[in-house]
N, C-alpha and C positions, 0 to 999 in steps of 0.2 A: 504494500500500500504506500499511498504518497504521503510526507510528510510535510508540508506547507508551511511556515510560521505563519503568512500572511491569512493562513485560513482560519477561522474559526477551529475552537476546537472539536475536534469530531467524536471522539470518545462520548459515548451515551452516558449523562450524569443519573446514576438509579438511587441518590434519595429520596425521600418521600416527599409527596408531593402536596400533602393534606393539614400544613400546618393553618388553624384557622387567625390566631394570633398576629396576622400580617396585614399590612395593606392594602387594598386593591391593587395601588400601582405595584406592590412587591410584590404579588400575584401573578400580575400581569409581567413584569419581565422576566419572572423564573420559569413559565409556563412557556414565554416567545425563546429564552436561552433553551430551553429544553428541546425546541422543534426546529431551531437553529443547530442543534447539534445532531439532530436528528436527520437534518437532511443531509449536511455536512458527508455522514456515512452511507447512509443511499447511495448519494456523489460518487464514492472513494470506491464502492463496490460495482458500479457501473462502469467507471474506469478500468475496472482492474477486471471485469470481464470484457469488454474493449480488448484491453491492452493483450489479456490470454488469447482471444479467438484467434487473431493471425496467425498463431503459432500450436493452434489448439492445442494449447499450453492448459493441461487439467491442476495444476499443482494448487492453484488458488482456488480449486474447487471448494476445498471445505471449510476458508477465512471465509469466502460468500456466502458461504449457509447458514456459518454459525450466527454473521451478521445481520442477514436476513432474519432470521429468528428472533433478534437482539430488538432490532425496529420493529417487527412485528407486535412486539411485549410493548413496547414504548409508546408504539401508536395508539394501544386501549388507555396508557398510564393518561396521557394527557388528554385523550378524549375525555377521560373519569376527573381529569382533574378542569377543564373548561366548563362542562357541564357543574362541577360543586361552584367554581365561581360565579356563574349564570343563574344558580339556586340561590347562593348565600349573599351576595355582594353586588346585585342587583346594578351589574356596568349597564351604562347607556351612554348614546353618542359616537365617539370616538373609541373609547374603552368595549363598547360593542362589537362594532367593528372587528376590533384588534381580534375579539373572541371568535368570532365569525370566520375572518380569515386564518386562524389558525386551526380551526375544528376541518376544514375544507381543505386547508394544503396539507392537512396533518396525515387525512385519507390517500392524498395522492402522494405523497411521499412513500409511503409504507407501499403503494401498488410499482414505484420506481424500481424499488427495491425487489420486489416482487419480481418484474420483469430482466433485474441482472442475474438474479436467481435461473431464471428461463432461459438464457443466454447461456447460462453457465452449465447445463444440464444438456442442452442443444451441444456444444462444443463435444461433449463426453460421445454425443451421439455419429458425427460426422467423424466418417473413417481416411484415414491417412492414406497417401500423403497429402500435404496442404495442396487443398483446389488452387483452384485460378478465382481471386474474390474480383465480383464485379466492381466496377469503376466508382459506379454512383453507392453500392454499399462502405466500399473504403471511405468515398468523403463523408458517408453518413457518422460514420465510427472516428471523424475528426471533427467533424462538428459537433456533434451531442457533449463531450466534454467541455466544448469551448464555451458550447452554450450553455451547460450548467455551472460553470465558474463565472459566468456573469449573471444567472440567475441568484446565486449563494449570493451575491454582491449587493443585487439588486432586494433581495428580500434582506440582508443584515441592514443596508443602509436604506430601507425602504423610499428607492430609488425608481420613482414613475414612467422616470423616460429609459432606464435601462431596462425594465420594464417589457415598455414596449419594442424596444429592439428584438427579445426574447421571442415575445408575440411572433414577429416578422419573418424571424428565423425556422422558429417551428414550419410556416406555411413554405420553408425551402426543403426544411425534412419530408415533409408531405410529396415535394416534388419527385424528391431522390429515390423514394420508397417506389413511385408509379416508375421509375426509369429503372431500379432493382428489378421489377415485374421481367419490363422487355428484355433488361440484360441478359437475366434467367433463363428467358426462355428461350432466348437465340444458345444460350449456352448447353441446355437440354436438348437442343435438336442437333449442334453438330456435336455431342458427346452425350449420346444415351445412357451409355452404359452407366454415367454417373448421376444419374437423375439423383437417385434419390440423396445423394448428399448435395445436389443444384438446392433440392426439394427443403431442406433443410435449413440451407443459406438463406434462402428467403424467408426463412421462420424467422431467421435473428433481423434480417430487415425488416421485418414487419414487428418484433417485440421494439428496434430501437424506432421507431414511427411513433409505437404507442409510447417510449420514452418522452420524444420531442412533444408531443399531445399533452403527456402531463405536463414535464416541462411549461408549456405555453399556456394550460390551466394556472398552474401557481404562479407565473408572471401577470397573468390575468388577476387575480387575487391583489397582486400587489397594486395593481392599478388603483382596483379597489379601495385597497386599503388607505393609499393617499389620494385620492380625488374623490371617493364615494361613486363614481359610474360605474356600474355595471355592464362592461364590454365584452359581454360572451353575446355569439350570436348576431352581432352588430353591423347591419349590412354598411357595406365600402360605400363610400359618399361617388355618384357620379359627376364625373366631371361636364361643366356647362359648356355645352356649343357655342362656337364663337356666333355673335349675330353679324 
């Protein structure tokens, strides 16, 4: 795994989460450091299933499991613990918000993770030697890390316009995923005999799609979180004909 100084710390903090004694705002930041650290490792396990595929390198198979599990456990902590703030400490406004958007990135975090786990099981599946990886899958597997080191950035410094760059990005992952499609298929027709590890390849382009998807969910979030619009969905302004 990668060690960062400039990252948040990634390490899952498992104190308790349930002191009533505190408040609101010190609620509120121990709950946001919690999901900040939380996605931090998502990140690192996405990475490092990236980083193994080219070489379907299985060695980091069982740091991605164990960690997957770790976030999976984390994702109910703070669910259980947004929801006691929401019962006892009745935020509203802004401090709503704050809850809102982290009950919602908290779900797509834990499914990131999710999907490097699936990656990471895919890899065990594809037999050796290393294929020939399509073009637009290679950029896809440079992009998704780039674009979650500015997500991280843009959720710690709740950062609107980096935000939206994320957003923008995602809909280039969407692109790469459809050009994976035809790579594949041209690559299935002049070498049958390897379908089914073609077959395969396109599993993990289609798990790192549903990456960029979240991804571009929780930059969505962040909008939210500082402007209060609600940008899912939101059809493209067209542009006016000149008279």
């Amino acid at each position: 795994m990668h060690n960062d100084p400039e990252h948040p710390q990634a390490d899952i903090d498992s104190s308790p989460l349930t002191s009533t004694d505190i408040s609101l705002d010190d609620d509120l930041a121990l709950v946001r450091r919690r999901m900040i650290s939380e996605a931090a490792q998502a990140i690192e396990i996405v990475k490092s299933a990236i980083d193994s595929l080219w070489e379907l390198d299985e060695s980091t198979g069982s740091m991605i499991s164990k960690i997957e599990k770790e976030i999976d456990k984390e994702e109910v902590k703070i669910e259980q613990e947004c929801y006691r703030i929401l019962a006892l400490k009745n935020p509203f406004a802004a401090d709503f918000r704050l809850i809102t958007f982290i009950l919602r990135v908290n779900t797509d975090i834990e499914r990131v993770a999710d999907h490097a786990s699936s990656i990471r099981k895919i890899i065990a599946r594809i037999e050796a030697p290393t294929p020939k990886w399509p073009e637009s899958l290679r950029e896809m597997g440079e992009r998704i890390p780039l674009m979650s080191e500015q997500l991280l950035r843009a959720v710690v410094n709740t950062d609107a316009e980096l935000a939206k760059s994320v957003v923008k990005q995602d809909r280039a992952i969407d692109k790469l995923d459809g050009q994976a499609f035809d790579e594949i298929k041209l690559l299935i027709e002049s070498d049958p005999t390897n379908a089914s590890n073609y077959l395969l390849i396109y599993r993990v382009a289609r798990e790192l799609e549903r990456v960029g998807d979240l991804l571009g969910n929780i930059a969505e979030g962040v909008i939210y979180l500082v402007t209060g619009d609600i940008v899912r969905h939101t059809p493209k302004k067209k542009k006016k004909k000149p008279t």
